[in-house]
Each structure stands twice: as C-alpha cells, then as structure tokens.
C-alpha positions, -999 to 999 in steps of 0.1 A, spaced: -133 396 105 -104 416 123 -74 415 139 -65 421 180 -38 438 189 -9 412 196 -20 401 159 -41 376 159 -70 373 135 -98 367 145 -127 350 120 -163 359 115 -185 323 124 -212 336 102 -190 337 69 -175 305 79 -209 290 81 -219 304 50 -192 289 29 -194 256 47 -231 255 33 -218 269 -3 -193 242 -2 -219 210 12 -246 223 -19 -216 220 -40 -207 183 -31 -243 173 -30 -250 182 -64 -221 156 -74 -246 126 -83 -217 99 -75 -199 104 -39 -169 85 -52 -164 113 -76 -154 136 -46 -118 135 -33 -105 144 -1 -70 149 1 -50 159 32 -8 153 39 -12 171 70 -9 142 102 -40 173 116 -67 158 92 -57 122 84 -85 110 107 -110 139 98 -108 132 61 -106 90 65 -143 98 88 -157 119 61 -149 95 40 -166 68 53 -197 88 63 -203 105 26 -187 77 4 -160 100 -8 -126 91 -19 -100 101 6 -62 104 -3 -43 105 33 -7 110 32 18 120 2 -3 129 -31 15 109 -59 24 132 -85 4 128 -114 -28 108 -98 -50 134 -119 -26 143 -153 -4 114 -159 -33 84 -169 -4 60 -176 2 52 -135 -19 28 -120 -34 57 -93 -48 77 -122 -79 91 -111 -106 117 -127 -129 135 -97 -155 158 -107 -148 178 -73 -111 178 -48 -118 191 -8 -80 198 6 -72 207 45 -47 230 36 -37 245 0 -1 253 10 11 219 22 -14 200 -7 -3 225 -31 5 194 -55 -30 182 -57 -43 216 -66 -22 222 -90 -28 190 -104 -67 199 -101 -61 237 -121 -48 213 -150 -80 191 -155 -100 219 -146 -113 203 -112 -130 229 -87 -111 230 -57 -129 236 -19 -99 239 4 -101 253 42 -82 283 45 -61 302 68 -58 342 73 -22 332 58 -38 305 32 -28 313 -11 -60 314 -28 -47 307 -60 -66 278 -80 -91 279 -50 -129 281 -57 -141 277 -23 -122 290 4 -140 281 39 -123 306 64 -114 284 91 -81 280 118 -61 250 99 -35 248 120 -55 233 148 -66 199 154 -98 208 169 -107 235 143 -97 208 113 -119 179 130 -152 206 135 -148 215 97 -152 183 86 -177 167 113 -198 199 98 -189 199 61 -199 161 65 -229 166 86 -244 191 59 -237 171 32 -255 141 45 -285 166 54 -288 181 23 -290 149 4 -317 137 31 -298 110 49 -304 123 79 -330 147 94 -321 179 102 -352 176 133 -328 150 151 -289 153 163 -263 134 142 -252 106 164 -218 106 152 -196 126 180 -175 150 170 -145 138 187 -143 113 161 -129 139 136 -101 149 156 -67 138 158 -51 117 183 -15 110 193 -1 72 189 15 80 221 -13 89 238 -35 61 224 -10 38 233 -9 54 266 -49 53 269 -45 13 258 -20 5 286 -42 22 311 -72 6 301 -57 -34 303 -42 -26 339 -74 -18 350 -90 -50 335 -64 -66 352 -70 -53 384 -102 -56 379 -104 -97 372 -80 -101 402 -103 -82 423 -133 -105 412 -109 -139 418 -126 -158 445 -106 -164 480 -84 -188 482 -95 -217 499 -78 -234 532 -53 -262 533 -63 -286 562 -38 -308 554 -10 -282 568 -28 -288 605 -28 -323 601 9 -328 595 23 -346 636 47 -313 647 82 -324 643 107 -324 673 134 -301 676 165 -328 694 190 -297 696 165 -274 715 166 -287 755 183 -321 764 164 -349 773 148 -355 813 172 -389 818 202 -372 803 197 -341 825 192 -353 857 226 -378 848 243 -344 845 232 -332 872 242 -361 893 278 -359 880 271 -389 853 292 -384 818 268 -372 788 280 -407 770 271 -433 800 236 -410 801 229 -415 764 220 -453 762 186 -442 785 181 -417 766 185 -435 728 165 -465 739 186 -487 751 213 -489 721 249 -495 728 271 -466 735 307 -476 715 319 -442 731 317 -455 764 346 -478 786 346 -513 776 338 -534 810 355 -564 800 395 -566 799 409 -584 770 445 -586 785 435 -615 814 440 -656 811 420 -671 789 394 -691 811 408 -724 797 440 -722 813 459 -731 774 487 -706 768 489 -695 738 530 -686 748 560 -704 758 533 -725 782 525 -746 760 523 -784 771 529 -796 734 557 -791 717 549 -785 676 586 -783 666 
C-alpha cells in the first residue's frame, strides 16, 4: 500500500482480504479436501497449518519437505495434490519448486520482501509474525468452510483464533507448572482440619528427679544431716551401701572360740 518513513511497508487490508477470498474460492472448488496440501517448515505456522488441517480435511506437511514428495513416485511419501498453500515461499522454496514441475498452482502468503516466482496466489500478508501467520489461516480456513456451507456466515465461528497461533514449549511448560501448583494449593486448601489427639492429655506428667530435691532430704540438709544418711527416707526405705556400716567386724566373736593361738584343741 506504501511505505513510512523509517521503511516500513505498510499493507492495504482490503487487497489482503481480496486475495484471501480469491484463494478460499480456489480451495473450495477442489471437490476432495485431501487433495489440498499445506506445507510450512517455518516453527511460525506449524500449529496454524496442523489447525487448518484438521478444520478443512487438508493434508498438512509440518517440518522439513522431503525432496521429491511430488516428482520422485518411487519414495514411499509420493504424493499428487491438485492445489499446495505455503506460509512462506522463500523458506518452502523446495515444495514450490517441486509444485512448478507437476504443474500444481501454488497459494503462498507473501511478504513485501517475498519472490513471486512459481506463485499463483500471493495473499499480501506480514509472514514474519506469529500473530499475522495464525489470523491468515484462522481466515483462509474460516472462508473456506463458509463457502462450502459448513458453517453459516449469520453466526460467529466458534473456533478462537488463538488457536492458530504459535506458542513457546517454554512458555507452555511454564503455563503447565503454574497451573498444577495451584491445584495443589488448591486441594490442600480444601483438606479438612486435622483432628485432636486426646490421648496426648491423658498421658500421667512425668517427674523431673533432677529439678528440686526432695522435702525429707532437704530439711536433713538443712539440719546438718549428710545427703547419703538422708536418702534411705527419701528412696523408701532401701538400704544406703554408701553409708557407715554400724556393726564392727574386728570385735570377739560372741562365742568366746578363738579362731588364733587360743585355741583349747590342739589339731597338730
């Protein structure tokens, strides 16, 4: 349409609408959808050719285009379309090529930049963009399925646009992650409370012997008693072997024998 100042072209959205219907009446009057391919090696339009695939039963070729799928009938991948749709003719330049040889018509979405060569249809359109790519499509597929009266033009396609466009795996994976941490939080949030133990309050307390000293053994400190003679009271009665023995093993025997020289028989 023209071009601004710091060079950028600008397109006209009337032309581009006019050869987006020039290119649906084209791929309507194809009696078989399979017969239409969709080719695009861009990452851009992967996911906007895979959805216009499955909406218009066309054959969609994402990725590297095998040499030879349309001249060499020998590989298994030989195929014969009656109509090829590219995203780009300078980076599927293979395929049309290919499509020039067999005679194929060619629709392709073109850039100010774009080479027409072998192109029939050139829909002016920014194909460098992932939004710009995804519209084409979700429009090219919406006509289509309009004109061959699979949906009415009186109610809105259901099919949301953001469909078409292309997503990042990071950011999906990103998106994913987000999504389980907040079912996560979620089902702990919706966990009911935990219930009381009564059998903690029922346990006897225990008692602490190295906190105070007993009543008996203090007060037989206090009255200048030794710690050991106190501890018998404070036991329960139990024999203190740290205390002084009471009984004095060196004395007579109460018999009167001695066990010495005393002796009043004389074994030898």
């Amino acid at each position: 349409y023209k071009r601004r100042p710091d060079g950028v072209y600008v397109f006209n959205m009337r032309k581009m609408w006019e050869k987006l219907v020039l290119a649906a009446r084209a791929i309507a009057a194809i009696e078989n959808p399979g017969d239409v391919f969709v080719v695009s090696s861009r990452p851009y339009g992967q996911r906007a050719i895979l959805k216009y695939a499955s909406a218009t039963g066309a054959h969609a070729i994402a990725g590297r285009f095998t040499p030879g799928t349309f001249t060499n009938y020998i590989q298994k991948n030989f195929r014969e379309p009656r109509l090829l749709v590219i995203t780009d003719p300078r980076s599927d330049h293979q395929a049309v090529r290919e499509a020039s040889y067999v005679n194929i018509p060619v629709i392709a979405l073109c850039n100010s930049d774009t080479p027409l060569r072998f192109v029939d249809i050139a829909v002016p359109t920014n194909n460098k963009s992932i939004h710009s790519i995804g519209l084409a499509w979700w429009f090219l597929a919406r006509e289509v399925l309009r004109l061959r009266g699979t949906i009415s033009r009186e109610v809105p396609w259901e099919v949301m646009v953001d469909l078409y466009f292309y997503r990042d795996p990071e950011e999906v994976e990103k998106e994913e992650q987000a999504a389980k941490d907040a079912a996560q939080y979620s089902d702990q949030q919706a966990l009911p409370p935990a219930a009381e133990n009564w059998s903690a309050e029922m346990e006897p307390p225990t008692q602490d012997w190295g906190a105070e000293p007993a009543p008996a053994a203090a007060a037989a400190m206090a009255g200048g008693a030794s710690p050991a003679a106190a501890a018998p009271a404070q036991a329960g009665g139990f024999d203190d072997w740290s205390a002084p023995a009471t009984e004095d093993w060196s004395a007579s025997a109460p018999g009167g024998d001695q066990w010495g020289g005393g002796a009043t028989e004389n074994w030898a």
